[in-house]
N, C-alpha and C positions, 0 to 999 in steps of 0.2 A: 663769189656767190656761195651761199651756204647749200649745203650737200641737204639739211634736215631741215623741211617742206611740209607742209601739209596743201594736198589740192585742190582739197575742197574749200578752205576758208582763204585760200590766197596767200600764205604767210609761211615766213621760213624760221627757222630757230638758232640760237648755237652750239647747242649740243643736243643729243640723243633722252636726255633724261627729262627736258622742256619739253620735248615732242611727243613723252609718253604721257607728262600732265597734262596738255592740250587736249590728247586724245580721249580724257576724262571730263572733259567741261561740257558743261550744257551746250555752247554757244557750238563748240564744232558739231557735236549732234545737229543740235539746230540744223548748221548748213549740211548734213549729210543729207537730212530728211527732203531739202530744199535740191539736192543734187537730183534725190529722185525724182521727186517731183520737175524736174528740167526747169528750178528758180534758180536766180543768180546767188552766189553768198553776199551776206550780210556783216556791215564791221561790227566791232566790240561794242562802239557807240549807238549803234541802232538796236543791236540785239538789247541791250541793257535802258534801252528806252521803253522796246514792245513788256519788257517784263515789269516793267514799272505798270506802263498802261494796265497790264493783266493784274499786277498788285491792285490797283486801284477799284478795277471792276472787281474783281475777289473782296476788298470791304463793301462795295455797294451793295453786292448780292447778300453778306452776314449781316447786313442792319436790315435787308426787307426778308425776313425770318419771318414763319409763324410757327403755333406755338400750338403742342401735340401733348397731350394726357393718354397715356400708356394703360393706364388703369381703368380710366372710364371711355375710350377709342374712341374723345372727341376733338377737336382743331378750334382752334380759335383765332379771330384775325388778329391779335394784336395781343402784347405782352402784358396788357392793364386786364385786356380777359380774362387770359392764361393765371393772372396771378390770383384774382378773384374766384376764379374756378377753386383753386388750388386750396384758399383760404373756408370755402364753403361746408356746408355740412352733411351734404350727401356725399361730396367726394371722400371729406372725411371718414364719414360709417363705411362706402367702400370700401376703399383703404384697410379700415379698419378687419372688416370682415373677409377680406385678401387675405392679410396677415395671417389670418388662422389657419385659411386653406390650403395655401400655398405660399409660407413663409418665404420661399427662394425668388419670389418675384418682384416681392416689397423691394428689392435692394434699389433699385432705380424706378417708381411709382410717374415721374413723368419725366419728359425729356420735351427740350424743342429740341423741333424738326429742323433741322437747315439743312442746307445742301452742303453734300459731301465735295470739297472742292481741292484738287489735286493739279499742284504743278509741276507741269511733266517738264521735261529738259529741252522742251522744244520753244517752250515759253507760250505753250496755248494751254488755254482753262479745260479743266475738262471738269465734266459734274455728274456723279453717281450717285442718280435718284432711284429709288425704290418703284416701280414701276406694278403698278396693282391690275391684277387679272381679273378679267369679269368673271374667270371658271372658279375663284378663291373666294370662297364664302366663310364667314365665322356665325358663331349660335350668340343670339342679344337676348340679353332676359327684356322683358315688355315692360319691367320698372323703371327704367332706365328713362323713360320719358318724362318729362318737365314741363309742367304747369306752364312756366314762362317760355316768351320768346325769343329764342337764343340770341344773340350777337350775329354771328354770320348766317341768318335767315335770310339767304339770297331775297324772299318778297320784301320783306323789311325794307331791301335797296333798292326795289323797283330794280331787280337782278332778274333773269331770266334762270326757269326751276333746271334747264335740261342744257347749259353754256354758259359765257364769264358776260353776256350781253348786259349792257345798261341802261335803260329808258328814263325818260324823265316824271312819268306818270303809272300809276297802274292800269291805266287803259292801255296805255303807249304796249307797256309790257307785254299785257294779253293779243292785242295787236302782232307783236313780234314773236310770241309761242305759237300763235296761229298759222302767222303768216312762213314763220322759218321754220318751224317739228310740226306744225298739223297738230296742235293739240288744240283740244275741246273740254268745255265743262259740259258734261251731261245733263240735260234737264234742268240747263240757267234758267228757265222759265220758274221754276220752283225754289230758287235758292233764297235765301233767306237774309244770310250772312258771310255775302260776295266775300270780303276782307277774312274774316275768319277761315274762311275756306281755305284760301289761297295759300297764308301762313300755316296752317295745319299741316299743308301739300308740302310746302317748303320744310318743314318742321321732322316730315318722314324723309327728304331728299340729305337736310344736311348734318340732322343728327341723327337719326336712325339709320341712315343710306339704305335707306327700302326702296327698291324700283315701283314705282305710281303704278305700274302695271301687274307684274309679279304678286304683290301686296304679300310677301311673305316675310311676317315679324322673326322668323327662325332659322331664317338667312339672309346674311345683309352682305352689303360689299365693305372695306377696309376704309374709302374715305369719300369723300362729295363727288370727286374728279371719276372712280372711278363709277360711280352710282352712275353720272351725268354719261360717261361716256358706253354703259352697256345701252342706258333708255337711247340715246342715239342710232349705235349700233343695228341693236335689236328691234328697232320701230316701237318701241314701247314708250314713244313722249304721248301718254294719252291714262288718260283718272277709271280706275277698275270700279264700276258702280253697280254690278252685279251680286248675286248670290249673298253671301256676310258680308260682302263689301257694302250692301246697302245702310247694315245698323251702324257701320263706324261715323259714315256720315252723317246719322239721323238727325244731328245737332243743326245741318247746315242746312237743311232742306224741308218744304211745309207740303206736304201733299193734301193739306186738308181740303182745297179748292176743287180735288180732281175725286175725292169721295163721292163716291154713286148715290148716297142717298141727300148728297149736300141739294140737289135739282128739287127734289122732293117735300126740302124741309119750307115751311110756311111761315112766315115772320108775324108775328102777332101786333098789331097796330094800335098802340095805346093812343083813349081821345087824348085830347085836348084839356087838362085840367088848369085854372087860372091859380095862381097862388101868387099872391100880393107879400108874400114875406122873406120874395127871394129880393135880391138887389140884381136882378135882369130879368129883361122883355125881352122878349122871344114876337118878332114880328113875323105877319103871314108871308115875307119875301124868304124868312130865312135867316136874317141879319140879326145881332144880339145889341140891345143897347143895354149899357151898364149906368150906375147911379154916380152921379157928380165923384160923393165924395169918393171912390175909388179909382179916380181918373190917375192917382198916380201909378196903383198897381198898371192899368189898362194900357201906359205910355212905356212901360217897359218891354223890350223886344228880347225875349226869351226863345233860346234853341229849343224847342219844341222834341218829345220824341219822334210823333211826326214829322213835321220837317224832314228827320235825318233820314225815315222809311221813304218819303220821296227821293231824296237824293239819292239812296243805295237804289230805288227803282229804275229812276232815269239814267245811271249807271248800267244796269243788268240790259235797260233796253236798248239800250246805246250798242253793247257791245253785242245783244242778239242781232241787232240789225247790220252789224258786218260779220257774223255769223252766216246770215240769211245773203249777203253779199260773195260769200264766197262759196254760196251751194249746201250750206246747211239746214236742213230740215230736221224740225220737230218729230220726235214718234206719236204714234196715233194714241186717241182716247185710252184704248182698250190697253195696251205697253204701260201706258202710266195708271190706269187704274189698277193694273194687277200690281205695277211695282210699290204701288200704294199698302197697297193690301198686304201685302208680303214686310212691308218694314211694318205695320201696324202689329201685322203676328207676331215677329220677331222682337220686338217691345214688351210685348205682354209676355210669351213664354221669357224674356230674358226679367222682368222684375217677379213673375212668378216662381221664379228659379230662387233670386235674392231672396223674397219674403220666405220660402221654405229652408232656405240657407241660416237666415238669421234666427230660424222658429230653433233648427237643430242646435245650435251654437247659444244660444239662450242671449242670443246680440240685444232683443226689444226690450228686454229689462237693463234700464241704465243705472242702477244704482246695484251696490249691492247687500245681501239682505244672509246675516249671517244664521244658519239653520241651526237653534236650539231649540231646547226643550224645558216649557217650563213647569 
């Protein structure tokens, strides 16, 4: 029997200088760590199978990559984004205007993001991800925002704004913000442009990473996850529709219904005048008849804009009436006619501000008119 053993892996040697290379292989670590842990050791063939297994999962995880722009601090789901981005003409001008200010940074402009993945000598994965604090805030300039809707606009997916959830509808969705974070749209009874809204919302969560609540453009979080996980946190899965918060929305929402002197205004009732030169009768039911020879316009069944104002209706009413299912009430007249009043002001001081802006800057004259003398 040979004197030179090792007792952890069960194995003996035949000289002194095998038992020192031993002592440097992954696989006897392996079973030392397995010692502690009070597991059995493992032979050469199994240790060299778990590492295979590990290799394998270590390429599964580098092909589901996404893909991270360092310059403009936005993610993108997929490499066909990422290269689009890249290719574009805002990231360009950035880029460009980096360059000037800070030469030392251009040198790597974007990177994907993958995960840092290290084999340790035990033959387990391990992954050192960058792990983003809800106290680290960075300063976004407010141009940085985009007309379009991005690619990973969680609403796009019928994605939930504030987790990784997935519904098959956008009711479904709202249903599940409700029902799992307690979130609310404020004064759905007024909203205009349900869909728009929503993406807007999305729009601040996953490329601004503005918390819905905080609403503060001059400190964002680092990426969606952790935007997602402070509104958690902090009880902040709920839309800030107060104070300035009222005029960003003004786009979305119609308070003209709840105007105090709308009660007051008197619709003027024009008669009845016959005119024989249109190509429709107007009968006392209501009903329109049209003339023969336009029966083919009359047979065509056209999306109507209408139509689509009932549909987003029956929608908003739908989803107020499982609002009102789970204990939500409306605020009173008086709450929404002040907050009426209050975006009506703030409308007018803010285009009175532009037209005295454009008057200094000499913007209204669009051509220009070279001063001589003749």
């Amino acid at each position: 029997m040979s004197q030179f053993t090792c007792i952890s892996c069960h194995v003996a040697f035949q000289d002194a200088e095998i038992q020192r290379q031993h002592y440097k292989t992954d696989w006897h670590r392996y079973n030392l760590k397995r010692k502690v842990a009070e597991l059995p050791p493992v032979s050469p063939e199994e240790f060299q199978r778990r590492v295979f297994q590990q290799k394998e999962k270590e390429q599964f995880i580098i092909q589901d990559q996404s893909t991270y722009c360092t310059v403009c601090k936005k993610s993108f789901g997929n490499p066909k984004a990422f290269d689009n981005h890249i290719n574009s003409k805002k990231h360009k001008d950035l880029l460009k205007n980096l360059s000037e200010e800070e030469p030392d940074r251009v040198g790597v402009p974007c990177e994907r993001k993958t995960q840092d993945v290290d084999m340790k000598s035990n033959g387990r994965m391990e992954t050192n991800e960058d792990e983003d604090d809800d106290d680290e805030v960075e300063e976004v300039d407010s141009d940085e925002w985009e007309d379009e809707i991005s690619e990973n606009n969680p609403i796009a997916s019928n994605n939930c704004l504030f987790c990784s959830h997935h519904s098959r509808s956008q009711y479904k969705n709202l249903q599940h913000m409700t029902a799992a974070h307690s979130f609310f749209i404020p004064d759905l009874e007024f909203v205009v442009d349900l869909k728009g809204l929503l993406l807007y919302l999305g729009e601040k969560v996953c490329q601004g990473f503005i918390c819905l609540w905080c609403n503060d453009e001059k400190k964002t979080f680092h990426s969606l996850e952790s935007t997602q996980q402070h509104m958690v946190d902090k009880g902040h899965c709920k839309m800030l529709h107060e104070g300035k918060a009222l005029l960003e929305y003004y786009d979305f929402y119609d308070y003209s219904s709840s105007y105090p002197d709308e009660e007051e205004m008197t619709v003027a009732i024009e008669p009845n005048v016959l005119d024989d030169a249109s190509f429709e009768l107007v009968l006392p039911s209501g009903a329109t008849i049209g003339h023969r020879s336009l029966a083919v316009y009359y047979k065509q069944s056209l999306d109507s804009t209408k139509n689509k104002q009932n549909t987003t209706q029956k929608k908003i009413n739908k989803i107020i009436s499982h609002y009102k299912g789970l204990g939500y009430t409306a605020e009173n007249k008086e709450v929404i006619k002040k907050k009426a009043r209050d975006i009506h002001y703030m409308n007018h001081v803010v285009k009175k501000y532009s037209t005295q802006l454009s008057f200094k800057a000499n913007k209204l004259q669009h051509h220009f008119r070279q001063q001589v003398m003749f």
